[in-house]
C-alpha positions as CSV (number, residue, x, y, z in Angstrom):
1,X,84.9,42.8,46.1
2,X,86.0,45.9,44.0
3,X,89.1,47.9,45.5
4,X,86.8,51.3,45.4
5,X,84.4,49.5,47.5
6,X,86.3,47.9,50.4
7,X,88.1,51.5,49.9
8,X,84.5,53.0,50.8
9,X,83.6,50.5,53.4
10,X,87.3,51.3,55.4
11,X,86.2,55.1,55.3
12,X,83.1,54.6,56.5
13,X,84.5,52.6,59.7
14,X,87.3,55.1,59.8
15,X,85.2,57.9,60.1
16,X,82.5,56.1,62.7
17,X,85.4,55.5,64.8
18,X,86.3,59.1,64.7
19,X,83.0,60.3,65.3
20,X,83.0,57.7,68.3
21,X,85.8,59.5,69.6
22,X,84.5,62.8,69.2
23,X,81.6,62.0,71.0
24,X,83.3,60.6,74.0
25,X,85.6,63.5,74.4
26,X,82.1,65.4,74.3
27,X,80.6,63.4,77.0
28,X,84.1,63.3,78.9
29,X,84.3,67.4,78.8
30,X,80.8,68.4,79.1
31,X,79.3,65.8,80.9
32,X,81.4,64.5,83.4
33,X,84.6,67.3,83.6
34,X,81.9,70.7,83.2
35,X,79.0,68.9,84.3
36,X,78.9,66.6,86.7
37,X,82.4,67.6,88.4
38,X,81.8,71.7,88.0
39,X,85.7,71.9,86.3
40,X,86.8,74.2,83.5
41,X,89.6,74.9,81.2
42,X,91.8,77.7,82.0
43,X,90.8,81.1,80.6
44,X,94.1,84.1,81.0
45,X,91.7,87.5,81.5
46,X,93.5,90.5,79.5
47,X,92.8,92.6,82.5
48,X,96.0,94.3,82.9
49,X,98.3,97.3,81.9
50,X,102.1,98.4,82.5
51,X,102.9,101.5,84.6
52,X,105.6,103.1,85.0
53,X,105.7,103.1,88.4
54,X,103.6,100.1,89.7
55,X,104.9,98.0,87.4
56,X,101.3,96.9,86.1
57,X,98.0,97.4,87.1
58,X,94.3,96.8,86.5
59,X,93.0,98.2,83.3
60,X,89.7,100.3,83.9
61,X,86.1,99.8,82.8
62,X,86.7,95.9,81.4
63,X,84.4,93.5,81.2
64,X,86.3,89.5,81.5
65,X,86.3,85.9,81.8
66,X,89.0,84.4,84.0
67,X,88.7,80.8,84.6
68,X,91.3,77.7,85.9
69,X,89.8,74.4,87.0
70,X,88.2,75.4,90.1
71,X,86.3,78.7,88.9
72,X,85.3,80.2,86.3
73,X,84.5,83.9,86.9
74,X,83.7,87.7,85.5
75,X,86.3,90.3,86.4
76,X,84.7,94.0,86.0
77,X,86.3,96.8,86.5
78,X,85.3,100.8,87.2
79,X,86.3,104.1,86.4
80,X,89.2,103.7,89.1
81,X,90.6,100.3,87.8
82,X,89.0,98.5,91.0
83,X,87.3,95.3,91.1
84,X,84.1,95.7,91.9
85,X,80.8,94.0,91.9
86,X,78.2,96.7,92.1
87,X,77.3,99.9,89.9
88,X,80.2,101.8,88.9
89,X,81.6,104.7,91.2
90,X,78.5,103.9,93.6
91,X,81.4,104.9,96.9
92,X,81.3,108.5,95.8
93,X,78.0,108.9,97.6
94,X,79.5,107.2,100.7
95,X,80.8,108.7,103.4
96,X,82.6,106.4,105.3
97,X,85.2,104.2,103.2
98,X,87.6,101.4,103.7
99,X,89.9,100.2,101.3
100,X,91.2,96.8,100.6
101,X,94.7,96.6,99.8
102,X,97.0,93.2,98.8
103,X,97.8,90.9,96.2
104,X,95.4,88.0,94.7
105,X,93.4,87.7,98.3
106,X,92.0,91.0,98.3
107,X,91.7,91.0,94.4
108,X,89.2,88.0,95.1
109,X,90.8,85.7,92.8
110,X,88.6,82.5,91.6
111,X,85.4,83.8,93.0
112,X,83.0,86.4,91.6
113,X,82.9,90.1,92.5
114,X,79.7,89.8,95.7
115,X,81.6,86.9,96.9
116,X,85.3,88.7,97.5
117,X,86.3,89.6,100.3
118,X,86.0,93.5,100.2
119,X,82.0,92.6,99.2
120,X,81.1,90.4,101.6
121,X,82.7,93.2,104.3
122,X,80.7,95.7,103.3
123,X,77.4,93.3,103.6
124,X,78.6,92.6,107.2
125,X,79.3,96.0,108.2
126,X,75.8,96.9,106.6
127,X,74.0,94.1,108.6
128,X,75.8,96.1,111.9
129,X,74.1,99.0,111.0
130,X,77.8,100.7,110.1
131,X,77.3,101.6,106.1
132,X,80.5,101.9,104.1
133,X,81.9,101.6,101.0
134,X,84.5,99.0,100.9
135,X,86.3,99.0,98.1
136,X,89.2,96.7,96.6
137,X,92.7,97.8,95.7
138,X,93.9,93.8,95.4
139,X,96.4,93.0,92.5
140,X,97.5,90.0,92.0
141,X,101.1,89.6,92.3
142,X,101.8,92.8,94.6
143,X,103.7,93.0,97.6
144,X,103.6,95.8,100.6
145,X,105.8,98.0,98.1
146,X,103.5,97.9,95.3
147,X,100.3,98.3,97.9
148,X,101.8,101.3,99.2
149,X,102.6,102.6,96.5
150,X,99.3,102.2,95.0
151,X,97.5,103.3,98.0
152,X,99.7,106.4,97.5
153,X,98.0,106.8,94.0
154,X,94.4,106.4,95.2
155,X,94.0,108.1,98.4
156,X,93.4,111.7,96.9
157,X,90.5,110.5,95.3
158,X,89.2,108.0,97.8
159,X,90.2,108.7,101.1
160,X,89.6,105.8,102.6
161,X,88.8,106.1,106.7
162,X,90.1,102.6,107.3
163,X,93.2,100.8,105.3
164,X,92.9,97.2,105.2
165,X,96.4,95.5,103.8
166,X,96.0,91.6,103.6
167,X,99.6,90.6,104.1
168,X,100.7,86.8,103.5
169,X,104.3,85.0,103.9
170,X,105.4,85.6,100.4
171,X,105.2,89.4,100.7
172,X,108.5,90.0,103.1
173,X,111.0,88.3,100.3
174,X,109.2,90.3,97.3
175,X,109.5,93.2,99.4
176,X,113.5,92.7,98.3
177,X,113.0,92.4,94.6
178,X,113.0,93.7,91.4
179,X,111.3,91.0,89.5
180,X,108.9,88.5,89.3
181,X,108.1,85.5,87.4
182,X,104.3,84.5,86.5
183,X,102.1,84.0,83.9
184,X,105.0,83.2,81.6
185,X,106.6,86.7,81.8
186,X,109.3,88.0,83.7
187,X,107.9,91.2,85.5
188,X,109.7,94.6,87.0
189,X,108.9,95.7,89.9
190,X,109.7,99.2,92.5
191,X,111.1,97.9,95.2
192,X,112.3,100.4,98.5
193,X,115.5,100.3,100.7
194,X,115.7,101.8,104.0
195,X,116.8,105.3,104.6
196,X,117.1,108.0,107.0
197,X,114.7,106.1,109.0
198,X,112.2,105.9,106.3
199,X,112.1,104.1,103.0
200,X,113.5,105.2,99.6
201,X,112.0,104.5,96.5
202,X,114.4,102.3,93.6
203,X,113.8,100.7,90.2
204,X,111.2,103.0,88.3
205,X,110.4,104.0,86.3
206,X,110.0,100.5,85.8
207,X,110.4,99.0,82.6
208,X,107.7,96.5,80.8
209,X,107.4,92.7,81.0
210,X,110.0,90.0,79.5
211,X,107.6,87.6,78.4
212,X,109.3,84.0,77.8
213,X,110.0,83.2,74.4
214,X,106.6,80.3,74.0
215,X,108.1,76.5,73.2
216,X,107.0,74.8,70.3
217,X,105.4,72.6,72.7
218,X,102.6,75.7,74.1
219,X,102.4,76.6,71.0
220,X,100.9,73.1,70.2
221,X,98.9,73.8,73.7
222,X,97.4,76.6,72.8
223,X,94.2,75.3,71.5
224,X,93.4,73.3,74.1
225,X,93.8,75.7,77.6
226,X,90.2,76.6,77.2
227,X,89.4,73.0,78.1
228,X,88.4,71.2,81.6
229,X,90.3,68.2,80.2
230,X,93.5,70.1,79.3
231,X,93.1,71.7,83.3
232,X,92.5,68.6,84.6
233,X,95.9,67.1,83.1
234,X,98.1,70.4,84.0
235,X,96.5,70.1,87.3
236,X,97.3,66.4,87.5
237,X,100.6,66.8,86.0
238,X,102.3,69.5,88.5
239,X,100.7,67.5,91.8
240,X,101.5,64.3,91.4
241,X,103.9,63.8,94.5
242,X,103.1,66.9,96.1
243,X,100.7,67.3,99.2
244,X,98.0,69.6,98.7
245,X,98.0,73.0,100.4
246,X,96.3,71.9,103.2
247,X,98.4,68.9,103.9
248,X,101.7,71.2,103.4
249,X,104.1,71.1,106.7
250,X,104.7,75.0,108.2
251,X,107.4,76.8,107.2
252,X,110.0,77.8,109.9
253,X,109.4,81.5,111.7
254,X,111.4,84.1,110.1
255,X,113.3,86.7,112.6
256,X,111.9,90.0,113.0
257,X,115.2,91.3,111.3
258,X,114.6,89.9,108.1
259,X,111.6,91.6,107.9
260,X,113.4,94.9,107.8
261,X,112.3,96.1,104.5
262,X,108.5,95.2,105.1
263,X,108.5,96.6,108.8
264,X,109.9,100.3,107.1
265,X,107.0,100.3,104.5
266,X,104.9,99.0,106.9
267,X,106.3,102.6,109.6
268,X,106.0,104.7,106.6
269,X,102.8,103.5,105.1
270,X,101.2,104.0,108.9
271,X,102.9,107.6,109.2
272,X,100.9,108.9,106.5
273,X,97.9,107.1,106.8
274,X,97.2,108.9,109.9
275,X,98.6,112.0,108.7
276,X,95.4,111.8,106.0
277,X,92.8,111.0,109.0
278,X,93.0,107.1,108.3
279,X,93.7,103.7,110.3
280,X,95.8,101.0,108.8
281,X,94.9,97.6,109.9
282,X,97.1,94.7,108.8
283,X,95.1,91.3,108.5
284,X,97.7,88.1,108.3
285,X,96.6,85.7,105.7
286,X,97.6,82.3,107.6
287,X,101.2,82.6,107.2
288,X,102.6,81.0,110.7
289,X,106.2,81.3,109.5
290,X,105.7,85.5,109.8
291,X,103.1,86.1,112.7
292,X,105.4,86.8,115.0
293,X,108.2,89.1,113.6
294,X,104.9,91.1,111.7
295,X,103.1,91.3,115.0
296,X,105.5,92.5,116.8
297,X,106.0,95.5,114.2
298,X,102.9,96.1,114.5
299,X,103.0,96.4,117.7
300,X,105.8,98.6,117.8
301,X,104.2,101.0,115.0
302,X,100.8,101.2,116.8
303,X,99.4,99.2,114.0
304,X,96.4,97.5,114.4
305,X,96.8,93.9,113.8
306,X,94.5,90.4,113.1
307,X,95.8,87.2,112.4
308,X,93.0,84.7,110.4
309,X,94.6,81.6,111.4
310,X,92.5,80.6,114.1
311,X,90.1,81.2,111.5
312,X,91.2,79.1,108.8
313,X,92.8,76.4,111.0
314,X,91.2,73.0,110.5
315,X,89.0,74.2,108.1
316,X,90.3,73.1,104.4
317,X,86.8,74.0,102.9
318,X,87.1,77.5,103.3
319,X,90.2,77.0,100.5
320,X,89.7,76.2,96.6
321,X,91.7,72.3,97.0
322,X,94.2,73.0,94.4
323,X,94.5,76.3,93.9
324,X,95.2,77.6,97.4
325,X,93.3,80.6,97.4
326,X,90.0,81.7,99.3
327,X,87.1,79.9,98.1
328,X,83.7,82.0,98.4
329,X,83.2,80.8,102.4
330,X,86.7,81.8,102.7
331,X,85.9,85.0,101.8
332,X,83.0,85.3,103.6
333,X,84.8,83.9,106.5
334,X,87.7,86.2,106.4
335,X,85.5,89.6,106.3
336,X,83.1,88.0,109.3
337,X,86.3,87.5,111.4
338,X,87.6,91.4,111.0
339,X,83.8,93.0,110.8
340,X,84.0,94.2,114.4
341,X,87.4,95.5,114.6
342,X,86.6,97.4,111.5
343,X,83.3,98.6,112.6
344,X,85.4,100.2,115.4
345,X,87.9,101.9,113.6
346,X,84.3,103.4,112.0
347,X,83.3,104.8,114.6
């Protein structure tokens, strides 16, 4: 046989054996991973900005995809860089308002804008014959400095009747910091220190993110983060010996003293609320290890205070599996436990 010919014939099975391949990735991503199992590759939305004094923020008026393994969702913003889910600026005809304040909870991450939590509120408070505009102030990544803060920023525009800030475990240590690491960057942040018997503000005007100088190695990644498959493996790859969310032992209760910083933005936050007309209510995302210390602030401050863990508690579905974070009956869940204290506040 001729050399050019069994050259030929060796190309030819070369390239069926490549299309083979391609075709079973192709089944593997779209049929099985997209299809069959709902996954998805992971999608970063370009949704935020820097500021000065928040240390970033929402853009406003975008239009984005976010996705991860578990979701894949549109992020919209409006003319006040909220998430919403309705027609722009529709709360200006509204009388009554509440506003939803707190990191990645109350920004709704991994579900779409009618299925976060400040949406399915307002649907519950509607079906109780209470209308109200509840909007979202949720960033992801915030702590009670940034919320106040931010809530400081809003309030002349919306003023909100009720305050709702969703507080978790992980906001009393940020509380004490000036930086945070996510999303491959190294952020600023304000951060306040007691005084006088109030809080004092530090750290701004705070400077932009540090992001970390990319390895050869994402580099190489890059291409293939838009992929379920890709997911899938980072997924795989950072769980393997760890327990899932759910399955995670409680953390030991932390002292009401080292909750000092959080209880004096919580004081001052409350002080003036109510000097604007408004209620604060602080809703505890499951975090056993700060119920205590935080309700007894609370407590002490007059604050109106609900804990979700007797909602959440033997109830893993209510949670994306991996992720951590409210799925949409989570969501829904959440705003049906708290729709009756807030319809009170309303009233």
């Amino acid at each position: 046989m001729p050399l050019d010919l069994r050259f030929m014939r060796a190309l030819l099975k070369l390239a069926m054996v490549a299309c083979s391949l391609v075709l079973g990735l192709l089944v593997v991503e779209y049929g099985l991973l997209r299809g069959a199992l709902g996954y998805h590759g992971v999608v970063d939305a370009d949704v935020f900005e820097h500021d000065d004094e928040l240390g970033w923020k929402p853009r406003a008026n975008i239009t984005a995809l976010s996705s991860a393994l578990e979701f894949a969702v549109t992020i919209r913003t409006d003319t006040m860089a909220l998430r919403t889910s309705g027609p722009i600026d529709a709360w200006r005809s509204i009388r009554r308002r509440v506003l939803v304040s707190g990191d990645s909870f109350a920004f709704g991450w991994g579900v779409e804008g009618d299925e976060m939590f400040s949406a399915r509120l307002q649907d519950a408070l509607s079906a109780r014959g209470v209308p109200a505009a509840v909007l979202t102030a949720g960033v992801p990544g915030y702590s009670t400095d940034q919320e106040y803060l931010l809530w400081r920023q809003l309030e002349p525009q919306l003023r909100p009747d009720v305050t709702i800030l969703l507080l978790s475990g992980n906001d009393p240590p940020a509380d004490k910091v000036s930086t945070v690491d996510m999303s491959g960057a190294v952020y600023s942040k304000p951060f306040f220190v007691a005084s006088n018997g109030g809080v004092e503000l530090h750290g701004v005007p705070v400077p932009d993110k540090q992001p970390h100088a990319p390895s050869r190695f994402e580099l190489v990644k890059a291409p293939f983060r838009p992929l379920a498959a890709y997911a899938l493996a980072r997924q795989f790859n950072s769980t393997v010996g760890a327990p899932l969310v759910s399955d995670r032992a409680p953390a030991p209760a932390i002292p009401a003293d080292a909750l000092s910083i959080t209880g004096a933005i919580l004081a001052s936050f409350n002080r003036e609320l109510r000097a604007q007309g408004g209620t604060l209510l602080v809703v505890l995302i499951p975090s056993p290890d700060v119920r205590d210390a935080l309700a007894a602030i609370c407590g002490k401050e007059r604050i109106a205070f609900l804990d979700l863990a007797p909602v959440f508690a033997g109830h893993p579905d209510l949670n994306f599996k991996y992720d951590g974070h409210w799925n949409a009956r989570g969501h829904r869940a959440a705003a049906n436990a708290v729709v009756s204290e807030v319809a009170q506040l309303l009233q």
